[in-house]
N, C-alpha and C positions, 0 to 999 in steps of 0.2 A: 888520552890524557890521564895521568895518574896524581893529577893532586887540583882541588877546586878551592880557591881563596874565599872566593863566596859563598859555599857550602860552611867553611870552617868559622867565618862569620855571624852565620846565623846563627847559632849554637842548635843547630835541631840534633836530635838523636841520630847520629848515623845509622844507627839498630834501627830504627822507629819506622812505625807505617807510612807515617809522613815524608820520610825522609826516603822511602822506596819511591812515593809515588811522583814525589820531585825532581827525584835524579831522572824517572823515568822520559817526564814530561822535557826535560835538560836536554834529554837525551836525544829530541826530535830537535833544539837547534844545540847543536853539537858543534856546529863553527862558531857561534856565536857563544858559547859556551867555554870555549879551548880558547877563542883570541882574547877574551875578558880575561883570560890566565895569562894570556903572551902579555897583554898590557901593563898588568900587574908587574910581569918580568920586567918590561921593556921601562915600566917610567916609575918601579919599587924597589927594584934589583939591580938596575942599571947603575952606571955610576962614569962620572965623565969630569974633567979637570972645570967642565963649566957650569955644571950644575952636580955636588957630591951625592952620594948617599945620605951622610947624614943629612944634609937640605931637604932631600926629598922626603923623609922618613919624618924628620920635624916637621915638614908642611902636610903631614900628611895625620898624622898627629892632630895636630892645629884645627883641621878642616873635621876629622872624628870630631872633636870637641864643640865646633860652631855646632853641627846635625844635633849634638845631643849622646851622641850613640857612642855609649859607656865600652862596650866591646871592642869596636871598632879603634879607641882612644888609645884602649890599656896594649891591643894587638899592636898596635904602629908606634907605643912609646917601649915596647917592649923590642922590638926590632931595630929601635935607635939605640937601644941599651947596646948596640954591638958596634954602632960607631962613635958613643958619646955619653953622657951623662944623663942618662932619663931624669934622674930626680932635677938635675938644674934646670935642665926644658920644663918641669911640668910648673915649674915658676911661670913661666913664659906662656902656659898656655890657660884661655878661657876655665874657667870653672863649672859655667853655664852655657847653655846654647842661646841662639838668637833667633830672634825670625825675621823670616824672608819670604820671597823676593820682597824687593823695595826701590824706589831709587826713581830720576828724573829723566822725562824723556825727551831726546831729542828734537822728536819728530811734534811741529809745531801742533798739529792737529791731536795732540793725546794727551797734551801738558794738564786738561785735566783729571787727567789718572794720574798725575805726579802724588807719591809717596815718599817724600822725603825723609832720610833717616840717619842712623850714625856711621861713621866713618871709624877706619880701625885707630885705635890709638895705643902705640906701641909703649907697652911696660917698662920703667927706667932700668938700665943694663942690659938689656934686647943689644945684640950687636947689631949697624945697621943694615949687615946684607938682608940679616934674616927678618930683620923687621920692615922690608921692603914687601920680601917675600911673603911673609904673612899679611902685609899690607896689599898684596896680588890678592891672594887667596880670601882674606875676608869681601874685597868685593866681586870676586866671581862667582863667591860662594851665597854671597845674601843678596846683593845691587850689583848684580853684572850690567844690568841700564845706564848702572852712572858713568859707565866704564869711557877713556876717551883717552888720545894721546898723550897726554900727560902724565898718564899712568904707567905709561909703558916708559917713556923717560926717565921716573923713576925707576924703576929695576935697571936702565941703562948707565945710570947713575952710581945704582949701586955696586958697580960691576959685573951685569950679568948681561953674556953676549946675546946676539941676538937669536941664535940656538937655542941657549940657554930659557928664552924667553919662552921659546915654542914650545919647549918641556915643561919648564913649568905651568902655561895653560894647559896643556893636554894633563899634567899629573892633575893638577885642582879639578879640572873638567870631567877627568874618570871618575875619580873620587867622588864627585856627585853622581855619576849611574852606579857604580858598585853600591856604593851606599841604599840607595834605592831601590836597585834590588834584593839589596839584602833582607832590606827591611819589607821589601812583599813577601818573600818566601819566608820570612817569620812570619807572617798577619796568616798567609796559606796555612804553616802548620801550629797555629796555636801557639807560639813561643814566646816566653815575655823574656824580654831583654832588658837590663838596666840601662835608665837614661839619665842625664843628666838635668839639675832643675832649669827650666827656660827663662830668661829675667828680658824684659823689657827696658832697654838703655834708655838712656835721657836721650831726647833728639838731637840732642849740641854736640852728642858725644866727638870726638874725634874733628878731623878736616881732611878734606881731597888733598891730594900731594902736590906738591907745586915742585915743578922741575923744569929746566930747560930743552928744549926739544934736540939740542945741537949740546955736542963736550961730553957724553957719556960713553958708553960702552961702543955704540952704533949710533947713527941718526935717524930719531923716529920721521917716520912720513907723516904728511899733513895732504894728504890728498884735497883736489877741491873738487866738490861733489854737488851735482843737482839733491837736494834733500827730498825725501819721504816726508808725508805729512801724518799717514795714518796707516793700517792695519790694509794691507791689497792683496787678492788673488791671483794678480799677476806678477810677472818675472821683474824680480830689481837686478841692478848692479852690486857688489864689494869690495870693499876696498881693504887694503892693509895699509896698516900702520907700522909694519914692518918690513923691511922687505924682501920680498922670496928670491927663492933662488932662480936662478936667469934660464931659460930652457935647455940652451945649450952648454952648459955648466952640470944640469944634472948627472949623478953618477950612474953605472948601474942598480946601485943598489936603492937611491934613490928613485928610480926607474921603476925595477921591481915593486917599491911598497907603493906605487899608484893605481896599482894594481890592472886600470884598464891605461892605456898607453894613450887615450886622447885627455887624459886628467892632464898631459904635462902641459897644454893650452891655457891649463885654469891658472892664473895666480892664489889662488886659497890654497889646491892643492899642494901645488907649488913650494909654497910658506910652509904646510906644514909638512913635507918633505925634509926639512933643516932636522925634524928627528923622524928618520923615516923606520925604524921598527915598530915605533908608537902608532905612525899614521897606518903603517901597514896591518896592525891587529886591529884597529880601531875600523878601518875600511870593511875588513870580512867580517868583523862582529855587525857593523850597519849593513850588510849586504843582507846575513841569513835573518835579522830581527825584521826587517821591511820588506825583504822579496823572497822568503822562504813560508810558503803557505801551505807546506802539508801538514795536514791535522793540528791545523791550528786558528787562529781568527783569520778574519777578510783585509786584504790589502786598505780598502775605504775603514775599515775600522782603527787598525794601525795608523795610519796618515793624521786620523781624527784628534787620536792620542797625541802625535806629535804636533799636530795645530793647538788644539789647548794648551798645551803645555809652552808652547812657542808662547802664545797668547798671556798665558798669564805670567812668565818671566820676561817681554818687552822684547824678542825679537824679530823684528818686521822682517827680517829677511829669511828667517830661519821659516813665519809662517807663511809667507808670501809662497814660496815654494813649494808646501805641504799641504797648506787650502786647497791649490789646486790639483794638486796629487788625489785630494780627498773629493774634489767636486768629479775628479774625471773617472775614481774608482768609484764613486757614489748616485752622481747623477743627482747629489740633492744640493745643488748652488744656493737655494733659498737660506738651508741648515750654515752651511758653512757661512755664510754673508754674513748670517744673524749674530755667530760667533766672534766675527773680525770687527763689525761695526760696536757689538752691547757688550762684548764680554766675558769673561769663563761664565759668568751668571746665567748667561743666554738659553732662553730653555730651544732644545734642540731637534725638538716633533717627537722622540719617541724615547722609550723607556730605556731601549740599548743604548740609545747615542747618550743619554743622558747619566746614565752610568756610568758610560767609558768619561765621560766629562770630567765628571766630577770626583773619579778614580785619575783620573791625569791632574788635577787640580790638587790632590792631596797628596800626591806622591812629589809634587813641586814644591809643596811648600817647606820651608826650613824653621823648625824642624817639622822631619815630615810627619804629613796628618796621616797618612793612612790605616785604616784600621779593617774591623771587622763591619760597620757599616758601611761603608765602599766597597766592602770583601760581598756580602751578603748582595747588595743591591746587585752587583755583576752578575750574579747567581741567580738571582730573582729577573733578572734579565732573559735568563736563559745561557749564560755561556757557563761551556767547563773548564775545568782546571787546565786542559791548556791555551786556551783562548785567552784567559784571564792571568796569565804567563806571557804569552803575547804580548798582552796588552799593559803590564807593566813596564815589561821588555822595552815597550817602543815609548814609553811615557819617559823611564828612567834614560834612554838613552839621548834622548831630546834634551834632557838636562847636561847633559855631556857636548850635544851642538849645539847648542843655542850660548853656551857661556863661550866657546871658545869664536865663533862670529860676533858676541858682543865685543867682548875682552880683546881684539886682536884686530878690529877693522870696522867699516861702518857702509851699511848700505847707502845704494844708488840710484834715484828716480832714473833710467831711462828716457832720451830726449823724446823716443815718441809718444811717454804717457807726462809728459813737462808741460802740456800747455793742453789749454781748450779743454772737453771733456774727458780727456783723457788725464787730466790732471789727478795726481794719488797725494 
């Protein structure tokens, strides 16, 4: 690979010591490292009669500005300056960032963690595709929890196919791992980056979109689902709210970006199939951050990251999955229970896991908290620089699955944990 979008983000010194000893550590997940670039091609570079370049470069734009992260804004408004009016979009976009996550749960049993908060509301002259679009993007990016069919009939609304759809989560979705990445390998080398100031909106701000499910671009699905009540280590069902593509419909190339050949079974895969160069970098980049462990942290540690992080942005299904990944890499079901039932708060038995916690915990939050005391505690932990690479790796990218299962579909209690003890 001859060129890194996240390297040139961070602003470290290419010359710099730091920036030897990054690329080095880069260097050990090298797939994961090249398809974060394919990504970037596949849903920055890309461009398709259903979703343009400029769309994607102005939502991308938009979502730099929600983070905060001043570089990130001026790089993607500078990039639109090739298919459009930068100065007119930066009307259009945030001045300040916001914070996140936020938003109301579903799932009967969590309704007390409900954090209710503002909804986007779009600036007069916004044309409405884009203000649909950014209307996507502010809730995957701060309250992907709130997120529910009706949203997606909006975009269907606005004219955006159901293609269309899937690119646009997966772009918003990147954009939160890149971001977050980015932002560790600056905290690693010291690097201050300008940010934007963070304002605290009024809670009224804005309203949920109100659309009709049927008359737009496509018609969203309404699955009818046994409901999740709370945070489980066992296996749920998902559903979509859009709909995938049929099995026997797939193409080869479709085929190809599922990369193992029994995915084309799954309908999640499936769905995101509809832009299969995206799923296809995004697959090998999840492949080497989670099951690539040379010289680097423990499979149970990664998991961990990704459960917290699941955990504190509201996806049951995203940790249902990962808990158990973590209980069956770990052997410590007590730790992990403690996590799903109390909290990211949950103190976790021991100094590491408790670091990696609360380093997953800050890198979720919008804008993100991470810093040098998250940096230092990992350290005082005991792990090294690539461990602590890792472990970013697998926190940022959880922010990238856990919005696009919110945003796109909704978990499934399983009829054999539906009733009697086995009730979730």
């Amino acid at each position: 690979m001859t060129h890194d979008i996240i390297i040139d983000l961070t602003g470290i010194d290419p010359e710099s010591d730091e920036a030897l000893s990054i690329t080095a550590v880069r260097q050990l997940r090298a797939q994961a490292r090249d398809n974060a670039q394919l990504s970037f091609e596949a849903l920055l570079e890309g461009d398709s009669p259903d979703l343009p370049l400029a769309e994607r470069l102005a939502v991308a734009a938009f979502v730099a500005s929600l983070h905060g992260d001043e570089r990130a804004r001026t790089f993607y408004l500078d990039l639109y300056g090739d298919e459009g009016d930068a100065d007119s979009l930066t009307n259009f976009l945030p001045t300040t960032s916001s914070r996140g996550p936020y938003g109301v749960y579903a799932e009967a049993g969590l309704r007390d963690e409900n954090q209710e908060g503002p909804w986007y509301l779009a600036p007069h002259g916004l044309n409405p595709r884009l203000a649909a679009a950014f209307g996507f993007a502010h809730l995957l990016t701060l309250h992907p929890r709130d997120a529910n069919p009706t949203q997606i009939a909006a975009l269907a609304h606005a004219g955006f196919s159901a293609d269309a759809v899937v690119s646009l989560a997966q772009l918003i979705s990147f954009l939160a791992f890149q971001l977050r990445v980015v932002h560790g390998l600056r905290e690693i080398a010291g690097v201050d980056s300008p940010v934007l100031p963070t304002a605290d909106p009024a809670p009224l701000e804005g309203s949920a979109p109100t659309a009709s499910l049927d008359g737009g671009a496509f018609s969203v699905l309404t699955p009818h689902v046994e409901p999740t009540t709370h945070f489980v280590s066992h296996s749920l069902g998902w559903h979509a709210w859009i709909p995938d593509v049929p099995k026997e419909e797939l193409s080869t190339e479709q085929i190809d970006a599922l990369i193992d050949p029994q995915r084309a079974n799954m309908p999640y895969f499936r769905l995101l199939a509809r832009d299969p160069a995206a799923l296809k970098a995004r697959t090998l980049t999840d492949l080497d951050i989670f099951f690539n462990t040379n010289g680097g942290v423990g499979r149970a540690e990664r998991e961990l990251a990704a459960t917290v992080t699941s955990r504190l942005n509201g996806c049951v299904y995203c940790a249902s999955v990962h808990s158990a990944r973590a209980i069956a890499e770990s052997d410590r079901k007590a730790d992990v229970e403690r996590l799903l039932s109390q909290g990211v708060d949950a103190d976790l038995g021991s100094s590491q896991w408790n670091a990696i916690s609360k380093a997953a915990v800050a890198l979720t939050q919008t804008p993100i908290a991470f810093g040098q005391p998250e940096l230092q505690a990992l350290r005082d932990a005991g792990y090294e620089l690539p461990e602590i690479v890792d472990i970013i790796n697998a926190a940022a990218f959880f922010n990238w699955a856990n919005r696009l299962m919110l945003g796109l579909g909704e978990p499934e209690l399983p009829a054999r944990f539906a009733t009697g003890a086995g009730k979730a």
